[in-house]
N, C-alpha and C positions, 0 to 999 in steps of 0.2 A: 504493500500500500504506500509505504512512504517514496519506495522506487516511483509510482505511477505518479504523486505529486510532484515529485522534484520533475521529471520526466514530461509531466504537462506545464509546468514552468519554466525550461526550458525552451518548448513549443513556442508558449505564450510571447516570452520575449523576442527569438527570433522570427516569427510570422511577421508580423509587423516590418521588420529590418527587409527579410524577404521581398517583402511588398512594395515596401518603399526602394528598394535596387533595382527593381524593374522599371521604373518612373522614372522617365528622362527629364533630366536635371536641367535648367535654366540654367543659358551661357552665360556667364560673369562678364559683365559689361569690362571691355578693354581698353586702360589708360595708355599710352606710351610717351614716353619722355624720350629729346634725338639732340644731339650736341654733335655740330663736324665745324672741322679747320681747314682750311685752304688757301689758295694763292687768289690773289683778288687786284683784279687790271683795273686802275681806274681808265671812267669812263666819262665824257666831256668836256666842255672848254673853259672850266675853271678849273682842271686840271691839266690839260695842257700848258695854258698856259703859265700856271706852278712850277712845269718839269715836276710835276707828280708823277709816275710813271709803276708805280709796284704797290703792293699791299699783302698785309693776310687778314682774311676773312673769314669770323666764326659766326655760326647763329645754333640757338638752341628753339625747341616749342614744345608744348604739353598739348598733348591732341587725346581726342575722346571721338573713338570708334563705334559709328553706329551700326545696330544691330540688323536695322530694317535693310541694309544695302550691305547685308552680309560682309560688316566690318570695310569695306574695301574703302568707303568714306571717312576720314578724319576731320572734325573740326576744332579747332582752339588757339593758342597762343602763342603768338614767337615774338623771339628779339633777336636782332641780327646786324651784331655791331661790327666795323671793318677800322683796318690802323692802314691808312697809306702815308708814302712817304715819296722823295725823290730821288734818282740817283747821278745827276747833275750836277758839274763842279759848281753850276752857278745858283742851284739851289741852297738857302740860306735860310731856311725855317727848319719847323720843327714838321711832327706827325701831326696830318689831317685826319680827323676822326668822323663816320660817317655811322648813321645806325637808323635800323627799319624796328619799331616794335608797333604792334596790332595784333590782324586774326589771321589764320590762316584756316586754308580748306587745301585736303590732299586727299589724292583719289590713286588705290592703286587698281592696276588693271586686272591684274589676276590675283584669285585667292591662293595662299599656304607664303611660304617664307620667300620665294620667289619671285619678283614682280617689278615694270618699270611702273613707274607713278610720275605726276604732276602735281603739282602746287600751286598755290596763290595763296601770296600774303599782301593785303591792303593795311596800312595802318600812317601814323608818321614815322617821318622821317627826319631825320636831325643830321646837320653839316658842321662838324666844330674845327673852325679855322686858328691854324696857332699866329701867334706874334710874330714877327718880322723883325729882322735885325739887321744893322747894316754894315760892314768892312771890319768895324771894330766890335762888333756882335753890342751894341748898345741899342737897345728897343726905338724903331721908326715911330713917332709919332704920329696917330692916326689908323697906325697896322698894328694896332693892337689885334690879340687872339678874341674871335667874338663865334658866337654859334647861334645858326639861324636855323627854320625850321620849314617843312612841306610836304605836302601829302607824298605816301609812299606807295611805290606798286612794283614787286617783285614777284614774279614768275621763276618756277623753279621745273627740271625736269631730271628726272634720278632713277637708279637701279638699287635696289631695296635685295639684299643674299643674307635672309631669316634676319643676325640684328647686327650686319653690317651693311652700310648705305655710302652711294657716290652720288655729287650730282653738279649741275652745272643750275648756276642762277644769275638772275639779271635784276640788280637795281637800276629801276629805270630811271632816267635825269631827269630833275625836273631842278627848277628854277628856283637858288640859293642868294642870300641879302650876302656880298664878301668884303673888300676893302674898298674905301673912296666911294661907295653907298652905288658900286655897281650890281647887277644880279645877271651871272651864269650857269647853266645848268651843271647839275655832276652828277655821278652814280657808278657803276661797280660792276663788271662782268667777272663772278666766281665759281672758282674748282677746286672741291671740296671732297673729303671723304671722314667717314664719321661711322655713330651707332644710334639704333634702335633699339630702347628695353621698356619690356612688359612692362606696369605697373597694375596692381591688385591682381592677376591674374599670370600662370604661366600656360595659357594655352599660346599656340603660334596664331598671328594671324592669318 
C-alpha cells in the first residue's frame, strides 16, 4: 500500500511536467547589442579642403528583433562616432570629430547565422571642428574649435557569419556651420568589421 502511494505520487508530479514538454514554448523575444571599428575616408568639401584625408570609424546599436517578421527585422539605437585626421605637411590642426546617434532599422535577408542585411540609421549628426594654430602653434583667432550640428542619414550594407559582422556605410554630407561662419558639407564613407551578441536569449537568429 505505501509502495502504491508513493508510486501515485510520483505519477502525480511528473504528469503534469509531461504535459507541459509537449507544449511549444514561446520564443524569447531577441535583444542584440553590435560594436565594429574600421577605417573611415572622409567624405566632402570641408574636408578637402582640411587635407582631412583618413579616419577610424566605430559605431555600436541595441536592436530588438521582431517576432512577426521572423526576427529578420531589427529596430533600435545607434551611435556612431568617427576621429578623422590629416596627413598633410600643411595640415596644422588637430582631430575632426564626427558622430551619427538616432534609430536604426536593419533587415536581414535570410534566416539562421548567415545572412547579408541593410540598414538605416536616421538620427543627428554632430561635426566637432578642432582649433587652428599657426607656425608657432599659438591658437588663430576666430579658428577656435567649435561643433555644429544636422540631420543625419547613414545607410549601411553588411555580411552578418552567426556573431561576426562586416560592413561598409555611408554618412551622408550634409551641410556643417565651420570657421569664418562658412557652411560645407562633410560625412564619412566606412569599412568596418565587428560583433553581434545575443542578449536575454541564446537562440541564433
Amino acid at each position: 500500500m505505501k509502495n502504491f502511494i508513493k508510486l501515485s505520487f510520483v505519477l502525480m508530479v511528473m504528469l503534469p511536467s509531461a504535459i507541459f514538454a509537449q507544449q511549444e514554448l514561446p520564443r524569447v523575444p531577441i535583444l542584440t547589442l553590435s560594436g565594429q571599428v574600421g577605417y573611415a575616408n572622409p567624405q566632402g568639401k570641408a574636408f578637402k579642403d582640411a587635407d582631412v584625408n583618413i579616419g577610424i570609424g566605430t559605431d555600436f546599436d541595441m536592436l530588438y528583433h521582431l517576432e512577426q517578421l521572423d526576427r529578420k527585422l531589427g529596430v533600435g539605437v545607434t551611435f556612431s562616432p568617427a576621429f578623422l585626421f590629416g596627413t598633410s605637411a600643411s595640415y596644422n590642426a588637430g582631430a575632426y570629430g564626427q558622430m551619427l546617434y538616432g534609430a536604426r532599422a536593419h533587415y536581414k535577408f535570410l534566416s539562421g547565422g548567415f545572412s547579408p542585411y541593410a540598414s538605416l540609421s536616421v538620427g543627428a549628426a554632430q561635426l566637432s571642428i578642432p582649433g587652428e594654430v599657426d607656425s608657432e602653434d599659438k591658437p588663430i583667432p576666430g579658428r577656435e574649435a567649435k561643433t555644429s550640428g544636422a540631420f543625419g542619414l547613414r545607410p549601411e550594407i553588411g555580411l552578418q557569419m552567426k556573431g561576426f559582422i562586416m560592413s561598409a556605410s555611408y554618412l551622408v554630407p550634409m551641410m556643417y556651420d565651420l570657421h569664418g561662419g562658412t557652411k560645407k558639407p562633410a560625412g564619412s564613407l566606412q569599412f568596418s568589421i565587428g560583433v553581434r551578441l545575443n542578449l536575454w536569449s541564446t537562440e541564433a537568429l
